[in-house]
GUVO-170779 format. One record per residue (C-alpha): x, y, z; residue in three letters. Coordinates in pm, whole numbers, padded with zeros to 5 digits, always signed. Layout:
BEGIN
XYZALA
...
END
This chain:
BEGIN
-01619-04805+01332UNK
-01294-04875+01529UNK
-00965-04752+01373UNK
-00801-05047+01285UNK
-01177-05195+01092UNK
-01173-04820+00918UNK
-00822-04852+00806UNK
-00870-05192+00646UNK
-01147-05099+00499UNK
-01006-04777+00327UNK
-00707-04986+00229UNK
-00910-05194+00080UNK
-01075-04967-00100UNK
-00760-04782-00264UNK
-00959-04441-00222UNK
-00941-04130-00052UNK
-00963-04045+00313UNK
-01158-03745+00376UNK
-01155-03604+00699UNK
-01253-03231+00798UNK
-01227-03115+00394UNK
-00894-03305+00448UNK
-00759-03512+00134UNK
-00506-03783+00239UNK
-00402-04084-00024UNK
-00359-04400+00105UNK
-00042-04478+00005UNK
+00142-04756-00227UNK
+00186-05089-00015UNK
+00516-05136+00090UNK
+00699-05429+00209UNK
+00680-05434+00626UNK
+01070-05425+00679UNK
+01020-05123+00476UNK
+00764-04925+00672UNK
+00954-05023+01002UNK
+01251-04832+00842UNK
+01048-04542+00736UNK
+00856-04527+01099UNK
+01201-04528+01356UNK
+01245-04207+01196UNK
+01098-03928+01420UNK
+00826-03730+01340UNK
+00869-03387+01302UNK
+00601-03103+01407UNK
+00723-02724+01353UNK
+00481-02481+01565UNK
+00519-02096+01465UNK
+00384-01810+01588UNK
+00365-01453+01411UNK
+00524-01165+01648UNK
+00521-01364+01984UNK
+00806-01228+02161UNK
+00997-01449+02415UNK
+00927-01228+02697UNK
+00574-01302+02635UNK
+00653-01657+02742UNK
+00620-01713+03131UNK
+00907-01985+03096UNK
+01066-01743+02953UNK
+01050-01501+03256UNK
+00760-01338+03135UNK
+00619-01066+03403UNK
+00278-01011+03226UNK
+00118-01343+03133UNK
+00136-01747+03193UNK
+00167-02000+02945UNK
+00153-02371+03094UNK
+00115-02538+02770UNK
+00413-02399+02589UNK
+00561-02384+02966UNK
+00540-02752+02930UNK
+00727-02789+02638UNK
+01022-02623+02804UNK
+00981-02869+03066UNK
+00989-03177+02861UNK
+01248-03037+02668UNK
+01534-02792+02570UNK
+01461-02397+02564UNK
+01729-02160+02420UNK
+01797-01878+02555UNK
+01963-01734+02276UNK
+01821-01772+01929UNK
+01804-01505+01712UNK
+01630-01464+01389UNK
+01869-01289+01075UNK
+01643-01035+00916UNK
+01321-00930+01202UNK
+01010-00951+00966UNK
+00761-01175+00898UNK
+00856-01295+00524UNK
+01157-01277+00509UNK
+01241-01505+00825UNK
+01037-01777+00667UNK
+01176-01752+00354UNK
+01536-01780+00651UNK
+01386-02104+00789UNK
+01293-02295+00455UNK
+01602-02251+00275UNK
+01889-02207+00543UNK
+02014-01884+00379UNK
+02001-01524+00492UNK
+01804-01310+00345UNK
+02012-01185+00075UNK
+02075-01540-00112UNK
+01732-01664-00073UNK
+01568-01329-00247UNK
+01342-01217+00040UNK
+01487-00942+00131UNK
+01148-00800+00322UNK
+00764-00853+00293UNK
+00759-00714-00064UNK
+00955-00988-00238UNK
+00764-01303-00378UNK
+00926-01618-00250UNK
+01101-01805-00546UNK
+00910-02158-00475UNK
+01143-02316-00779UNK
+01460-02326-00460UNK
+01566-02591-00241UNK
+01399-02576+00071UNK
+01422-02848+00385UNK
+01040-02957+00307UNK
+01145-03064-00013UNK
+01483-03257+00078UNK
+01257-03421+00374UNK
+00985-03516+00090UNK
+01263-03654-00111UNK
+01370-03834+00176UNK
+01035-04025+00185UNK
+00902-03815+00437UNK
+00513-03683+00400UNK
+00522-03340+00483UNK
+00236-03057+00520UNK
+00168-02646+00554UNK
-00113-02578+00756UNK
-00189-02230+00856UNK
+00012-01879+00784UNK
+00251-01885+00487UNK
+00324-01538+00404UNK
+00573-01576+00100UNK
+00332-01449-00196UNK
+00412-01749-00414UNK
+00243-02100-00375UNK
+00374-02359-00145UNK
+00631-02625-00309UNK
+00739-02919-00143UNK
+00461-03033+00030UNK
+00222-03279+00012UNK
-00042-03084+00116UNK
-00069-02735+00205UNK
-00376-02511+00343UNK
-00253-02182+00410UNK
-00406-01775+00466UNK
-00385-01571+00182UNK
-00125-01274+00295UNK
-00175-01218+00638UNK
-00518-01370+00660UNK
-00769-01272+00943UNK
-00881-01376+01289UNK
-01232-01387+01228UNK
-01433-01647+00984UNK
-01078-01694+00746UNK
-01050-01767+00414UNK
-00765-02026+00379UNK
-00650-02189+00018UNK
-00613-02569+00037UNK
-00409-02702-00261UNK
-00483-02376-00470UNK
-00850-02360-00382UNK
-01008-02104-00193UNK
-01262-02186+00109UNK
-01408-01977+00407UNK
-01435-02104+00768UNK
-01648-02041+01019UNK
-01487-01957+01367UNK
-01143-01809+01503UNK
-00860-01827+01300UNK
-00609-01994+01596UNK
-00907-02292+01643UNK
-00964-02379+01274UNK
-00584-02405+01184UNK
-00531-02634+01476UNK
-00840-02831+01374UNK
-00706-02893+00988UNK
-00351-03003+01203UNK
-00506-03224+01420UNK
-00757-03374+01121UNK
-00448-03410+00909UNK
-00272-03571+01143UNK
-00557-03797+01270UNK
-00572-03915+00842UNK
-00214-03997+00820UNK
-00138-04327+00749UNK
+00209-04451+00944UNK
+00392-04569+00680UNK
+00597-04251+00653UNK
+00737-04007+00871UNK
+00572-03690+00863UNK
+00673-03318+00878UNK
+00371-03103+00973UNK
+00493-02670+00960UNK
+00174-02579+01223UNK
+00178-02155+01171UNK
-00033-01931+01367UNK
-00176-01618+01243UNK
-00224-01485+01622UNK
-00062-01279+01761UNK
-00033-01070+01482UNK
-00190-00711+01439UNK
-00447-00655+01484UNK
-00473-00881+01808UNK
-00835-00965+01744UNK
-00872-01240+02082UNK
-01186-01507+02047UNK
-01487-01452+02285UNK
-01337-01697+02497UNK
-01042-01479+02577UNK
-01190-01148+02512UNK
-01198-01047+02894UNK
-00913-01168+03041UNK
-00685-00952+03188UNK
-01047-00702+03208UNK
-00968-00646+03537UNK
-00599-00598+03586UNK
-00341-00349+03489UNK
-00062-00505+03284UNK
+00282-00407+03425UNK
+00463-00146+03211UNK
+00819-00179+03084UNK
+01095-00045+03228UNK
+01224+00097+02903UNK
+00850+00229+02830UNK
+00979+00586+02819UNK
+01291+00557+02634UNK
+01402+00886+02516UNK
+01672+00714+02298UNK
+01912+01002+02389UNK
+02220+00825+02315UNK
+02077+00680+01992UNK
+02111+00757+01677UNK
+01863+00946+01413UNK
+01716+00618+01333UNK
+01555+00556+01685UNK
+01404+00871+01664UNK
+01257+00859+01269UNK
+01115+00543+01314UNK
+00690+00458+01321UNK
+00602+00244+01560UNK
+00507+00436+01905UNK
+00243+00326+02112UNK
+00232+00655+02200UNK
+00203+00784+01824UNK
+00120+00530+01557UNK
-00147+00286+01743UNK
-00452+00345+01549UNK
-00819+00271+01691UNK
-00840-00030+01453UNK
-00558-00165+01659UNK
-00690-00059+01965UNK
-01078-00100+01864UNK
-01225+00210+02025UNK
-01164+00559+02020UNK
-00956+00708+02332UNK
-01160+00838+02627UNK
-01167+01219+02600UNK
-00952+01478+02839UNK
-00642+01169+02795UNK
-00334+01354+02719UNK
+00044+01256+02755UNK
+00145+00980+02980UNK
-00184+00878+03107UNK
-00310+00862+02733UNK
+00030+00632+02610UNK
-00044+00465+02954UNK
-00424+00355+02815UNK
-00273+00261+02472UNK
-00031+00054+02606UNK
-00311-00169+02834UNK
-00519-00125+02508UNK
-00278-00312+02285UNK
-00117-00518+02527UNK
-00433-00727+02686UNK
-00526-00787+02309UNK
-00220-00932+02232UNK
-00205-01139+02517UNK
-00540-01275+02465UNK
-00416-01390+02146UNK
-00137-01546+02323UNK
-00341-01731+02533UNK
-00507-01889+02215UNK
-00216-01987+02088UNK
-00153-02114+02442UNK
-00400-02371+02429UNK
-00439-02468+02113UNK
-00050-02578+02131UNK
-00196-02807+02449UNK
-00468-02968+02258UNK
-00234-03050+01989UNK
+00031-03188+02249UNK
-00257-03411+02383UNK
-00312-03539+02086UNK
+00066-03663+02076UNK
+00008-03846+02418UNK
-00333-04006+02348UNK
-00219-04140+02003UNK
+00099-04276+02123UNK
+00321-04006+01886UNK
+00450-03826+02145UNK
+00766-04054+02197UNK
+00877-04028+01833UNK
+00774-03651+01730UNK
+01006-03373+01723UNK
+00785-03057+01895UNK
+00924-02738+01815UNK
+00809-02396+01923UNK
+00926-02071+01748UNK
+00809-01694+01620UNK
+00898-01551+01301UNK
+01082-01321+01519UNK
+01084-01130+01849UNK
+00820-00802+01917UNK
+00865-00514+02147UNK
+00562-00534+02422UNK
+00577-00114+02461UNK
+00998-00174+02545UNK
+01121+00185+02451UNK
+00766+00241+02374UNK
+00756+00059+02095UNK
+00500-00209+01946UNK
+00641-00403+01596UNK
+00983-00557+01538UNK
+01275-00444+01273UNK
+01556-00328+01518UNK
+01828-00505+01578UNK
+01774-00446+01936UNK
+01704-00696+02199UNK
+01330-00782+02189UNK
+01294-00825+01823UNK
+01597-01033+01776UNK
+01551-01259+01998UNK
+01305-01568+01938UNK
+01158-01851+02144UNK
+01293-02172+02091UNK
+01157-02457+02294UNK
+01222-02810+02153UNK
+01094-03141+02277UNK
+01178-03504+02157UNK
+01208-03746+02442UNK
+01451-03994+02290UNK
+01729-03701+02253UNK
+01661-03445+02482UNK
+01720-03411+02848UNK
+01339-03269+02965UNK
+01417-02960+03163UNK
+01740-02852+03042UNK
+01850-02497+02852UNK
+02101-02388+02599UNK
+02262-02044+02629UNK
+02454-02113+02271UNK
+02408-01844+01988UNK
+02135-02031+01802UNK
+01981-01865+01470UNK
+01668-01969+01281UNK
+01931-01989+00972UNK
+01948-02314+01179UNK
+01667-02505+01138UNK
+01674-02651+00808UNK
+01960-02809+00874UNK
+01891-02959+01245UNK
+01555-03053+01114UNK
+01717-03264+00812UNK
+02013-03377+01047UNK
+01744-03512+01281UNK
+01564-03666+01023UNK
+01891-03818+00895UNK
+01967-03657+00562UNK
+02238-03476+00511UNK
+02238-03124+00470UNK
+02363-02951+00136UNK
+02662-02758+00172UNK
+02510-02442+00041UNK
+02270-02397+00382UNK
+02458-02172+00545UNK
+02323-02238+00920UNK
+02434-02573+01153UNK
+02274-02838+01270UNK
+02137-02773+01647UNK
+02155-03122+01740UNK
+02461-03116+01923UNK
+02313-02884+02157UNK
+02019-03037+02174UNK
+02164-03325+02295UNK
+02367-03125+02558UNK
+02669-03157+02350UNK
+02786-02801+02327UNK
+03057-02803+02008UNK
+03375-02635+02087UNK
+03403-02470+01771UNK
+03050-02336+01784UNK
+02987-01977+01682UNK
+03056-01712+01940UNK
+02856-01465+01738UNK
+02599-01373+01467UNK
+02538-01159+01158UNK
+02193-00986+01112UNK
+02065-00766+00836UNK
+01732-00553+00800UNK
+01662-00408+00448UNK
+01290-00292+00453UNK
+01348+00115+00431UNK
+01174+00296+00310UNK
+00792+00133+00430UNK
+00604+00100+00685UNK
+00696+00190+01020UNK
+01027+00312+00881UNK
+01289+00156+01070UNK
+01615+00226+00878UNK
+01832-00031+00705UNK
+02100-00191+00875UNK
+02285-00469+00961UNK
+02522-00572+01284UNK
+02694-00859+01484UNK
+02622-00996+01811UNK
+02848-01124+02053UNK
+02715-01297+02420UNK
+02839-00928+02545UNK
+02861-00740+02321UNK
+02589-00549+01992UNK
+02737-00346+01690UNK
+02455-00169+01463UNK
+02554-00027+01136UNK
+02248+00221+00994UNK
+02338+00345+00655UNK
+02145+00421+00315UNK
+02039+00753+00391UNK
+02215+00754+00680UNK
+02587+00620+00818UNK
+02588+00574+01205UNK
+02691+00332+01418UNK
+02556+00222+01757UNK
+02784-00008+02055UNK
+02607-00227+02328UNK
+02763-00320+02623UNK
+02466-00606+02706UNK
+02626-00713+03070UNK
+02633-00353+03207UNK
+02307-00265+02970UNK
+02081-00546+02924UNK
+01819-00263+02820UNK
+02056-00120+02556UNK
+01993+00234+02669UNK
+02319+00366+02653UNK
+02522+00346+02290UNK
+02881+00372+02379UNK
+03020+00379+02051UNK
+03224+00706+02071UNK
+03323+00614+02383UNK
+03723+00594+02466UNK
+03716+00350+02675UNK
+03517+00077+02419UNK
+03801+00186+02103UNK
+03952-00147+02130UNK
+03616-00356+02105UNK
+03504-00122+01820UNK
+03789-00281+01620UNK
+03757-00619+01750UNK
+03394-00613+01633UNK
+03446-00460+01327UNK
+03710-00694+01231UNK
+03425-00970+01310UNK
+03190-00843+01162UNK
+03395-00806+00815UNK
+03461-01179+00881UNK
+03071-01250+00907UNK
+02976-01097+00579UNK
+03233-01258+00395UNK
+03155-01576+00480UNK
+02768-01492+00405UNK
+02845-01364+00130UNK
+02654-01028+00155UNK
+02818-00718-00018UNK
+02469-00556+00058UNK
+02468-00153+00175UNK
+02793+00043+00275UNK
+03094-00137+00366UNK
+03212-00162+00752UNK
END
């Protein structure tokens, strides 16, 4: 049956497309001048990964793995150079991107906090908007999705292997890997959506999460080749405060053989042990990368062979940054470089020059309101991030922000990376550690990109301490956070 015979025939009908286990009303008729209206609007598609870290990205720079697909995203679009997520764990960065508010307003704190559903959230003032708008894949937040007209997420962190996912409250197992079947439900929702609405369709990857459980298609690559090590591998954070030292989350130490699936040959001790750890974890990892990888091309295929492409919004994001053994480390938390940062590649032909980059201060507080402002409804004045689409269109504001605000609060827990909170400047990276502790760490980033040296107590930095501090007062006044000890 042709498309256009099938979608008579179900409008006809008045029932229910089923595609895939996939429930899609056809909608209300609506006069045509109507649906033209609702279709010029774009389409929006949100991709997000769990723990990929930018420099895991070969657009990116990446010096231990390729990624064509989300390589051509960057080259079809915008990628940002500098986008930063708030708070550096999983929950509480989506709880970030839904509502628009650090982590202190919107409740999620860190991964322990249930996500108050009953808030505003961008989905919902899209939905309101007459937009359709779906969850498919990891959620994360605890509570049940709100705001979306349909939603088939992971329970918790889910699993790579034959998941259980929960479609509209009910629970259902799948057969197959975990990065396949969530693009499958995308694609299957996508192929039943009717296009009298504009859609907004949150894609979320499990991979690559720990464990970094790769498919059989992926499971040897890299089997034959050495990944290159970090320069920072064997940090000795000697300049560092206690915290850098306390924390759990050593490649060296705290990979277990679940993460690393076998026990260690015998005799390895010392470097050449942390050595085999590190090609352990990493090749995993990247094989789930690689997943993600092409999944993300099959789905932008889809865009070109249905004729979407031209009117859908592509975004590509992480929940936050990772650390690929940089100061030895696997996990996130710190404030420092590799877990702050996030990919951000955007693509939507009719705004965005393909090929170019943005070195702005971009923040994931940021996309609720850039994703309504593209969809043109206006943003309420309590989202506390701005609209990207000024730089998207290559319109860099003159009054945009010159630095950001971050805050970390899970302490004590696992991997015990102390609380703290900081500002970031294009040069320069203030850290504030306190509740059992009260130390402060500087960053000069253009002479020490790899943040090895803390120059806090240094003379010669005196002047920037107080500049920054002075900042930094500025930031959490006008985010309202009177969280931990005062600067």
């Amino acid at each position: 049956m042709n498309k256009q015979t099938r979608r008579q025939f179900l409008k006809t009908a008045g029932s229910v497309a089923v595609s895939g286990g996939l429930l899609s009303r056809i909608p209300t008729p609506v006069a045509a001048g109507q649906i033209e209206s609702q279709r010029k609007r774009p389409n929006i598609i949100f991709i997000m990964t769990d723990d990929h870290a930018a420099h895991a990205i070969s657009c990116y720079g990446s010096k231990i793995n390729k990624t064509p697909n989300l390589d051509r995203l960057a080259r079809e679009g915008m990628r940002f150079n500098n986008c930063f997520c708030t708070n550096a764990i999983c929950a509480p960065s989506r709880a970030v991107i839904l509502t628009g508010k650090y982590s202190h307003l919107n409740g999620v704190i860190d991964n322990a906090v249930k996500f108050d559903g009953s808030q505003q959230t961008f989905p919902k003032l899209l939905q309101k908007a007459g937009y359709r708008t779906a969850i498919i894949g990891k959620w994360h937040l605890q509570s049940d999705p709100t705001g979306f007209d349909y939603w088939n997420i992971l329970p918790g962190q889910g699993v790579y292997h034959n998941p259980v996912m929960i479609e509209m409250g009910q629970r259902k197992k799948h057969t197959g890997y975990v990065t396949d079947i969530i693009t499958n439900l995308c694609l299957a929702w996508l192929k039943e959506h009717e296009a009298d609405k504009p859609f907004c369709l949150m894609y979320h990857h499990k991979a690559p999460h720990r464990e970094w459980e790769p498919d059989d298609k992926h499971a040897k690559l890299y089997e034959d080749t050495d990944i290159p090590i970090p320069e920072t591998f064997n940090d000795d954070y000697k300049t560092r405060c206690a915290a850098a030292h306390q924390q759990e989350m050593t490649v060296e130490q705290h990979l277990n053989e679940k993460d690393l699936k076998m026990a260690p040959p015998e005799g390895l001790i010392g470097q050449e042990l942390k050595k085999w750890k590190y090609q352990r974890y990493i090749k995993d990892y990247l094989r789930c990368v690689a997943s993600v990888d092409d999944n993300v091309g099959r789905l932008l295929d889809y865009l070109d062979t249905s004729g979407l492409a031209e009117n859908t919004i592509v975004v590509y994001t992480s929940d936050q940054g990772f650390y690929l053994g940089d100061h030895g480390w696997f996990d996130k938390r710190f404030m420092y470089e590799h877990s702050l940062r996030m990919p951000l590649l955007v693509r939507y032909p009719k705004e965005i020059k393909a090929g170019s980059t943005n070195d702005d201060i971009a923040l994931n507080l940021d996309f609720a309101p850039t994703f309504l402002d593209l969809a043109s409804v206006t943003a309420p004045s309590d989202m506390q991030g701005r609209s990207l689409r000024p730089l998207l269109e290559g319109r860099t504001k003159k009054f945009w922000r010159t630095s950001m605000y971050y805050h970390y609060y899970e302490y004590p827990a696992v991997h015990m990376v102390k609380r703290h909170y900081g500002i970031r400047t294009k040069r320069y990276k203030l850290i504030h550690f306190y509740y059992d502790i009260d130390a402060w760490e500087l960053y000069d980033l253009e002479k020490d990109p790899n943040e090895l040296n803390n120059v806090y107590d240094d003379p010669a930095y005196t002047d920037i301490v107080k500049q920054l501090k002075t900042e930094l007062d500025r930031l959490r006044k006008e985010y309202k956070d009177t969280t931990g000890a005062s600067v």
